[in-house]
Residue frames relative to the residue before (quaternion, step in Angstrom):
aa qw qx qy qz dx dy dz
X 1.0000 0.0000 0.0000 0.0000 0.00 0.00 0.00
X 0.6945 0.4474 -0.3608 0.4328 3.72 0.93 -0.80
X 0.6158 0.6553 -0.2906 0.3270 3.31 1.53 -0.61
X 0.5664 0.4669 -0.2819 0.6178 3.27 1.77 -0.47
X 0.7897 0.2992 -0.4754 0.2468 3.08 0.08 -0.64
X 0.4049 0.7188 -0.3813 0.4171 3.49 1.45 -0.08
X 0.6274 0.4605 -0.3113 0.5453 3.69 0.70 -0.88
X 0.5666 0.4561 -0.4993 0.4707 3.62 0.82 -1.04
X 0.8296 0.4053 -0.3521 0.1532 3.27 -0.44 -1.34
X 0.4023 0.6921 -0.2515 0.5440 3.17 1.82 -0.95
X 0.7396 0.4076 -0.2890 0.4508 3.54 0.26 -0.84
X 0.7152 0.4551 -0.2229 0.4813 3.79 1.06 -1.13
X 0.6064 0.5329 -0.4211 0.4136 3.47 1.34 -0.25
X 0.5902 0.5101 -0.3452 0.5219 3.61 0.82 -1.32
X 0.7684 0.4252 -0.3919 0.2740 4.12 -0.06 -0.62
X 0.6521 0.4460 -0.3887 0.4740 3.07 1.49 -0.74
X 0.6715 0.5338 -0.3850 0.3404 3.40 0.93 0.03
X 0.4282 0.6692 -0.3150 0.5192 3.03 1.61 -0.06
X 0.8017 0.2109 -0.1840 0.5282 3.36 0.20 -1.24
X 0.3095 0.6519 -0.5028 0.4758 3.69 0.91 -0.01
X 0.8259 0.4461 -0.0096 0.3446 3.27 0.09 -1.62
X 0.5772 0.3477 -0.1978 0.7119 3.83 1.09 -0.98
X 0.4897 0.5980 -0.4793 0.4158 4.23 0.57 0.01
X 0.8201 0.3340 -0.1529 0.4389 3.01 0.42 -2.06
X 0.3982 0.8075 -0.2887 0.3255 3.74 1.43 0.01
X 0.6252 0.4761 -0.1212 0.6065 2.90 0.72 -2.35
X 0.7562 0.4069 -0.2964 0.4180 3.85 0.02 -1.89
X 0.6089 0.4602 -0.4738 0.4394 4.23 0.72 -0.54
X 0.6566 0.4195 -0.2599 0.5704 4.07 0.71 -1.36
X 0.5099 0.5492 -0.3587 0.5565 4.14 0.61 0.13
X 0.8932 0.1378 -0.2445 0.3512 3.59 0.39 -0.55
X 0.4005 0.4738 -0.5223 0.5850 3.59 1.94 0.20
X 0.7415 0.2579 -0.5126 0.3477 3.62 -0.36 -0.56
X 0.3739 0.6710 -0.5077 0.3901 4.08 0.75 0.15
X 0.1231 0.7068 -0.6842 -0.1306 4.42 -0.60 0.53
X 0.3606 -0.7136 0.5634 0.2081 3.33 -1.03 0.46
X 0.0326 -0.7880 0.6145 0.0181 3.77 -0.52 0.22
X 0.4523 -0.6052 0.5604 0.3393 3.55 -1.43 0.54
X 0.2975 -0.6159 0.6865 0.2466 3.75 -1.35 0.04
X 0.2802 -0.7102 0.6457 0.0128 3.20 -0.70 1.18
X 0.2637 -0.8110 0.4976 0.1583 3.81 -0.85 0.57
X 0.4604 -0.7045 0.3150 0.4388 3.18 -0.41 1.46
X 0.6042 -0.4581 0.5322 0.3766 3.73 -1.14 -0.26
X 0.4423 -0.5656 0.5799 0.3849 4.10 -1.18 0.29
X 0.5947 -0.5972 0.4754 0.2522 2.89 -0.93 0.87
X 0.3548 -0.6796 0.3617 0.5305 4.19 -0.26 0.33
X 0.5532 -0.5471 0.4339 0.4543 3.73 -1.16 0.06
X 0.3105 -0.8254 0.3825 0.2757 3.21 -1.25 0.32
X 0.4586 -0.7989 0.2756 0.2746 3.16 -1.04 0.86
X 0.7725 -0.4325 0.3274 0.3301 3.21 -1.42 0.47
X 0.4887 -0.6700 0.4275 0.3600 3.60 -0.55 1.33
X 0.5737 -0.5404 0.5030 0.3548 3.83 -0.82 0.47
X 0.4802 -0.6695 0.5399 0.1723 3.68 -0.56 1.09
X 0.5106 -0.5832 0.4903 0.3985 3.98 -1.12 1.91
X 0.5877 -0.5037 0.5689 0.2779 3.01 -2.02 0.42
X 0.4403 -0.6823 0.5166 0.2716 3.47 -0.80 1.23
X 0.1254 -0.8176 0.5559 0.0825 3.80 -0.82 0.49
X 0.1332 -0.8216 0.5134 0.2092 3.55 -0.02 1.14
X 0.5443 -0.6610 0.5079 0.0936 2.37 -1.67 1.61
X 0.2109 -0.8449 0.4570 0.1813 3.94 -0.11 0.63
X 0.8329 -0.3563 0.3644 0.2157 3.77 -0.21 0.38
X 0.1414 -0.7944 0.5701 0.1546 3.50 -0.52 -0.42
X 0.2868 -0.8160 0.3710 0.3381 2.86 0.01 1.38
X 0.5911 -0.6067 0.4536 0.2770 3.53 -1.45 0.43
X 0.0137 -0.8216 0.5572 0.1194 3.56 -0.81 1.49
X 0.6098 -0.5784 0.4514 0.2997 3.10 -0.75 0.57
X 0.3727 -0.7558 0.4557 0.2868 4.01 -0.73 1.23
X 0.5073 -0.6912 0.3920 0.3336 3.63 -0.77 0.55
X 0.5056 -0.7386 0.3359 0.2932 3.44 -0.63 1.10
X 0.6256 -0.5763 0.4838 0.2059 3.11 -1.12 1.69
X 0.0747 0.7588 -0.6469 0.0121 3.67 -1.08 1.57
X 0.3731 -0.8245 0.3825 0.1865 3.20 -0.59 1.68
X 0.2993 -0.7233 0.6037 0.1512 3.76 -0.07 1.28
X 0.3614 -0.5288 0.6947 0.3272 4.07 -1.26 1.60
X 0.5252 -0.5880 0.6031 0.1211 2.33 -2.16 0.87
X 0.1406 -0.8485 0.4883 0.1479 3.35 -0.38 0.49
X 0.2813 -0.7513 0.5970 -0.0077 3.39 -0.17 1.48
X 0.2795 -0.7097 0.6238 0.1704 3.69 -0.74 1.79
X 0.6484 -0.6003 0.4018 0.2404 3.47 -1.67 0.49
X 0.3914 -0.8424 0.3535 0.1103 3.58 -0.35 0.47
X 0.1444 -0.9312 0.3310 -0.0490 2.88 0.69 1.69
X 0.0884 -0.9039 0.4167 -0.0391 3.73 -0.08 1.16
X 0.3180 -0.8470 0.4108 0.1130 3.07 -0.21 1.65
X 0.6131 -0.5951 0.4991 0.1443 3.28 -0.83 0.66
X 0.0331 -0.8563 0.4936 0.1486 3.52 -0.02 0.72
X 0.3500 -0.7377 0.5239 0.2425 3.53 -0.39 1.59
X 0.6149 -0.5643 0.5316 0.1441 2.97 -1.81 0.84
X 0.1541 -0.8603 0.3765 0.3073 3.35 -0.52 1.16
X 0.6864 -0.5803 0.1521 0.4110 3.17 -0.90 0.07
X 0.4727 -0.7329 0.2889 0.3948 3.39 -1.10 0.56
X 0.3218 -0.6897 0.6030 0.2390 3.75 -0.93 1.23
X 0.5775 -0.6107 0.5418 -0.0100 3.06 -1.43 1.73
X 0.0503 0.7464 -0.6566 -0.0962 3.91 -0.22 0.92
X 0.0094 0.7981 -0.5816 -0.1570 3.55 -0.74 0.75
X 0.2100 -0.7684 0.5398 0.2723 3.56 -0.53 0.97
X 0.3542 -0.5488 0.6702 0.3524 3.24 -1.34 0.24
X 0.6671 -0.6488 0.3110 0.1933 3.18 -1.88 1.00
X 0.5870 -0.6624 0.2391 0.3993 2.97 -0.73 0.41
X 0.5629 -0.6350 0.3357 0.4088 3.64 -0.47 0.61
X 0.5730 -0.6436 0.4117 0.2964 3.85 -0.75 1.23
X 0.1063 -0.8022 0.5401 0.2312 3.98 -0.11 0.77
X 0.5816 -0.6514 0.4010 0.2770 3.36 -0.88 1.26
X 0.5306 -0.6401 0.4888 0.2640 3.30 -1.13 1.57
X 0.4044 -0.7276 0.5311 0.1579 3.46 -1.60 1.03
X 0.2786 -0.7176 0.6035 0.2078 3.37 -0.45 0.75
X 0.8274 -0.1053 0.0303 0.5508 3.79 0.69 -0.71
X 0.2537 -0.8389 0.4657 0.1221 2.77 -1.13 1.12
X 0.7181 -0.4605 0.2340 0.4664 3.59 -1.18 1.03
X 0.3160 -0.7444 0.5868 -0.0403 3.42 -1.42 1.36
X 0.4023 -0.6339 0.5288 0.3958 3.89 -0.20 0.87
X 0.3136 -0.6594 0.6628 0.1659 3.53 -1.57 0.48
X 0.8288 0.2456 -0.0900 0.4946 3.90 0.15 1.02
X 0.4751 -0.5694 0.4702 0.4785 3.81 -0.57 -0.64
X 0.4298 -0.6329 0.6332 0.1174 3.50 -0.98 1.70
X 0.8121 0.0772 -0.3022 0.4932 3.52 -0.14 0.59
X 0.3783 0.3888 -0.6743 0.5010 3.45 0.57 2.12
X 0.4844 0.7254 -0.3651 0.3254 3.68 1.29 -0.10
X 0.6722 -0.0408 0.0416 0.7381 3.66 1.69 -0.91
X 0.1861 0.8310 -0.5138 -0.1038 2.76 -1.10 1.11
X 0.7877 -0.1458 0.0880 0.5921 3.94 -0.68 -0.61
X 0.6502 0.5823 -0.3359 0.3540 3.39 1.27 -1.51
X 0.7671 0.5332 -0.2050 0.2920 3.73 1.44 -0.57
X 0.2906 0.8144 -0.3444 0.3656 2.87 1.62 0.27
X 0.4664 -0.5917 0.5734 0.3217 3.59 -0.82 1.56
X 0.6702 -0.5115 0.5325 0.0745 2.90 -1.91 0.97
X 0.7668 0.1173 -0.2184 0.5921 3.51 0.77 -0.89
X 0.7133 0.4004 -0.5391 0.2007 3.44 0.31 0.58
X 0.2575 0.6628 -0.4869 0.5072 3.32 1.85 -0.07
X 0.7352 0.4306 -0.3299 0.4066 4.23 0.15 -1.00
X 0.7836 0.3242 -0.2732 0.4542 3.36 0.81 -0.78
X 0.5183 -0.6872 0.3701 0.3495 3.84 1.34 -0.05
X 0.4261 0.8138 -0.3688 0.1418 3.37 1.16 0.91
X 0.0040 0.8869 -0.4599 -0.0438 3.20 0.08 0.89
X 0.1488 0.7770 -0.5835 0.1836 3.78 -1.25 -0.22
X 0.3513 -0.7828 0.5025 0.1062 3.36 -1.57 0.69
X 0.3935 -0.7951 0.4559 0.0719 3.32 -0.54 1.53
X 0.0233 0.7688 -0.6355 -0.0679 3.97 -0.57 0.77
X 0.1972 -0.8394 0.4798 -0.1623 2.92 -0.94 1.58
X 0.1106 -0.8167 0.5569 0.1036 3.94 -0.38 0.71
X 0.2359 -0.6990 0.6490 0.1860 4.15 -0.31 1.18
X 0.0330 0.5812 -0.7608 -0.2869 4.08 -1.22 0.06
X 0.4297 -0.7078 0.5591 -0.0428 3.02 -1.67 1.08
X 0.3425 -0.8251 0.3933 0.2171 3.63 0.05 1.35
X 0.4096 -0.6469 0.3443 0.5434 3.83 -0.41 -0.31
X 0.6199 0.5197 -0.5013 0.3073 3.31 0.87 0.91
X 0.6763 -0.4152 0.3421 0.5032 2.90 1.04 0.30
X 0.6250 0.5000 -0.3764 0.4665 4.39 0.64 -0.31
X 0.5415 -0.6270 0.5237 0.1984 3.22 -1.57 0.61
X 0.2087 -0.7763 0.5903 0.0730 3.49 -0.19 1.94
X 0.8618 0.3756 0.0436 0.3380 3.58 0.19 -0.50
X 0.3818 0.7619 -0.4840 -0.1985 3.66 -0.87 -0.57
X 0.0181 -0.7675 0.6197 0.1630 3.76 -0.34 0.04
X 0.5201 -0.5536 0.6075 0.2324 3.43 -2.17 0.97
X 0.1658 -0.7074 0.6780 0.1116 3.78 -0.35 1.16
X 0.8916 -0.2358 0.0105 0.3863 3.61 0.61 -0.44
X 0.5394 -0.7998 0.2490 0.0860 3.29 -0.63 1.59
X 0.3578 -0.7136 0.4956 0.3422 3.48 -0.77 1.25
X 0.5302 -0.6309 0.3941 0.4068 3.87 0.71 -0.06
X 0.6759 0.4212 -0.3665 0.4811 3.25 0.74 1.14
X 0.4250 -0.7273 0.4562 0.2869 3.70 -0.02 1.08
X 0.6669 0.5951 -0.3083 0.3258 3.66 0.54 -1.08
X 0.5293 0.6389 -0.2649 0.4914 3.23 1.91 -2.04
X 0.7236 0.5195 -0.2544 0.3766 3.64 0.36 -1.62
X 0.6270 0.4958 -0.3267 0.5042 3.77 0.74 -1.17
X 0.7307 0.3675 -0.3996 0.4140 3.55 0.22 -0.84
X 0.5478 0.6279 -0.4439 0.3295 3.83 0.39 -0.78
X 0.8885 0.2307 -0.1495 0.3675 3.37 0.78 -1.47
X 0.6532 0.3883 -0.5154 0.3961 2.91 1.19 0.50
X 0.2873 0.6891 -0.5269 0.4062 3.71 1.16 0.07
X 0.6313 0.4239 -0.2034 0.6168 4.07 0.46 -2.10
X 0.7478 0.3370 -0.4659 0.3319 3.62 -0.44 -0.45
X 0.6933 0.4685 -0.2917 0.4634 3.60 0.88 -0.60
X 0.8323 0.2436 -0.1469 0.4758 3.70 0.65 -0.72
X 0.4861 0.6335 -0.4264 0.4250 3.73 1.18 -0.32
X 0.1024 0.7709 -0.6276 -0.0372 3.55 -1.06 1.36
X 0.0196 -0.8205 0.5545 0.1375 3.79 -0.73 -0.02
X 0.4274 -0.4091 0.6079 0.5295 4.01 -1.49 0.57
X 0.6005 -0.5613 0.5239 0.2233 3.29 -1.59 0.58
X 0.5387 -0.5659 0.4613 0.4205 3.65 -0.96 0.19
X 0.0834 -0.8362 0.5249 0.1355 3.65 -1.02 0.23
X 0.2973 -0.8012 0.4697 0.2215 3.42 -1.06 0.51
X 0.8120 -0.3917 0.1434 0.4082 3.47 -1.29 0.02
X 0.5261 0.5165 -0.3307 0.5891 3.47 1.37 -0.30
X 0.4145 -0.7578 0.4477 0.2313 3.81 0.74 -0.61
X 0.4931 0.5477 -0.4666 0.4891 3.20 1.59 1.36
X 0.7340 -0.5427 0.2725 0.3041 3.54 -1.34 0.66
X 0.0060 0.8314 -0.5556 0.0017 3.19 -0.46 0.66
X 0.5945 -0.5506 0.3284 0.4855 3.92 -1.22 1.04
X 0.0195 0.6739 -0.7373 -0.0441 4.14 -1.05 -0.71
X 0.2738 -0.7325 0.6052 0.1495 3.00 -1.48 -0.22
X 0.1407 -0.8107 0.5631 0.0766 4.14 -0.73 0.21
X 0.1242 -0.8088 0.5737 0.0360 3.36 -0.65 1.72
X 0.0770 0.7300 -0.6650 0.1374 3.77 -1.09 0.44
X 0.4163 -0.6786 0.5883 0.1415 3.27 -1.71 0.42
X 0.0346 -0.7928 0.5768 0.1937 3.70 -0.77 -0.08
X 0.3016 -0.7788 0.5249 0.1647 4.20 -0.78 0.53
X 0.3111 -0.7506 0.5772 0.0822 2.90 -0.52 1.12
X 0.2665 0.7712 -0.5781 0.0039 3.89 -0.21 0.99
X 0.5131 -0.5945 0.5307 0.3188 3.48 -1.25 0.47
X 0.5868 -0.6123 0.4529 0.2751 3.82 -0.66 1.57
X 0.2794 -0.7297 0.5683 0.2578 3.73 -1.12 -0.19
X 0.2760 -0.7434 0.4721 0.3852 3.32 0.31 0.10
């Protein structure tokens, strides 16, 4: 057994000396056949330069033309034609006649005595003082009943006050038979008369 292991070890010594040995060989014939050299860095390329700049082309002006001379064209001013405005025609009013006023057979009649209608006793106050006297004309219209529609001063005693009292004195107390017509129905009329205004004597 010691004999073997002796050969073993014997055996494991020589290989490692072998390959020990054929190592440092290969790694000695590895670095002569090895050439070193320097790397040189390439250089930057140069920058580049700037494209040359377009040829400028001068731009010349226009040459200067001169504006054709203004020709003043007459004015021609059209005539002014003025129409006549026609006349329109004339519209025709035809009235239609007046309506026939039925014929009076009788005409309104005083009811009483026309001069118990005004008397002395009616005499304004201040003109009795100042002594006014004068003669009132006086038209009554008469209604077909026979009442006083109306009265107007046809002609003046020259005193406004005289006049006012007359008609309203006749408008209040003036009666008459109505007017009648041929058929023998009332119809309006009228009733003219006068009244005198005299200052009493004492």
């Amino acid at each position: 057994m010691v004999a073997i292991a002796f050969v073993i070890i014997f055996h494991a010594l020589i290989g490692y000396a072998f390959i020990t040995g054929l190592a440092y060989n290969v790694v000695k014939k590895a670095v002569e056949d090895l050439k070193t050299f320097d790397v040189e860095e390439e250089p930057p390329p140069p920058p580049e330069q700037p494209p040359p700049p377009p040829p400028q082309t001068k731009v010349e002006p226009p040459p200067m033309v001169a504006p054709p001379p203004i020709v003043q064209q007459p004015v021609t001013v059209a005539p002014v034609i003025q129409t006549v405005p026609q006349a329109p025609a004339p519209v025709l009013h035809v009235e239609a006649p007046p309506a026939p006023k039925p014929s009076m057979a009788a005409p309104a009649t005083p009811r009483g005595r026309p001069q118990d209608w005004v008397t002395t006793e009616d005499y304004p106050p201040s003109a009795l003082r100042e002594g006014v006297q004068g003669t009132t004309g006086f038209t009554l219209a008469v209604g077909p009943d026979g009442k006083v529609t109306g009265c107007t001063v046809t002609s003046s005693s020259g005193s406004a006050l005289l006049d006012d009292t007359a008609c309203k004195l006749l408008a209040r107390r003036a009666r008459f038979n109505p007017a009648k017509d041929a058929a023998g129905n009332g119809m309006p009329s009228s009733y003219s008369n006068r009244v005198r205004w005299q200052v009493p004597k004492d």
